[in-house]
C-alpha positions in Angstrom: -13.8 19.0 14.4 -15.3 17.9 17.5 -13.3 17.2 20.8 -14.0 13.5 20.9 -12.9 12.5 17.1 -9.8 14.7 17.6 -9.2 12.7 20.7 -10.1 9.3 19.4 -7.6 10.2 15.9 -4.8 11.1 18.6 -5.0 8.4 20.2 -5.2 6.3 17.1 -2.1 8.2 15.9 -0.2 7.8 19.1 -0.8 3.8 19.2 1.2 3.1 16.2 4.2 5.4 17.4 7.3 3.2 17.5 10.3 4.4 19.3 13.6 3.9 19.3 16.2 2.8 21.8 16.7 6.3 22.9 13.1 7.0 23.1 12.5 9.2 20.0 9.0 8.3 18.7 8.2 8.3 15.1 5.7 6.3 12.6 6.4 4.2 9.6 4.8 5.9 6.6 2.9 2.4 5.9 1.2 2.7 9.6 0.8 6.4 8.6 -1.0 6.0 5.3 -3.9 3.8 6.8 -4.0 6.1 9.6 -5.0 8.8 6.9 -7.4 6.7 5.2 -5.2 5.7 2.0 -5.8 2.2 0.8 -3.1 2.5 -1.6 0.9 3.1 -1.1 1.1 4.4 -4.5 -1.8 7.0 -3.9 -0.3 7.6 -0.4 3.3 8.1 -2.0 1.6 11.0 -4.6 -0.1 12.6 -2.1 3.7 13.2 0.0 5.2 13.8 -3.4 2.9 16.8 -4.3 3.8 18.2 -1.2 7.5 18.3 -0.5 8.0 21.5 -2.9 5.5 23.7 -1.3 7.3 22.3 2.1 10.7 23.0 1.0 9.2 26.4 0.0 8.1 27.2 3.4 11.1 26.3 4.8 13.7 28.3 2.9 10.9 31.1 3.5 11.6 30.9 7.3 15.4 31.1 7.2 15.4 34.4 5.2 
């Protein structure tokens, strides 16, 4: 990926940060989902879904 489109897609990303009154960013998954080019919540919601197993995987690999 080159430079500039991995600076413009940060940047993009970083706009729609809110934060909260003890300045801890984070996104609403709505903001997110157009961000990543889903027009739909439901597809959005499937893609997250498919992934959370192979995440919790991961993770109970790390604490072992």
């Amino acid at each position: 990926m080159k430079n500039e489109l991995v600076y413009t897609l940060t940047e993009s990303f970083e706009s729609h940060a809110q934060q909260t009154e003890n300045g801890v960013e984070y996104w609403l998954a709505r903001d997110v989902q157009h961000l990543l080019g889903y027009s739909e919540w439901r597809n959005f919601l499937s893609a997250i879904t498919k992934q959370k197993q192979p995440a919790k995987s991961l993770n109970k690999m790390s604490e072992t």
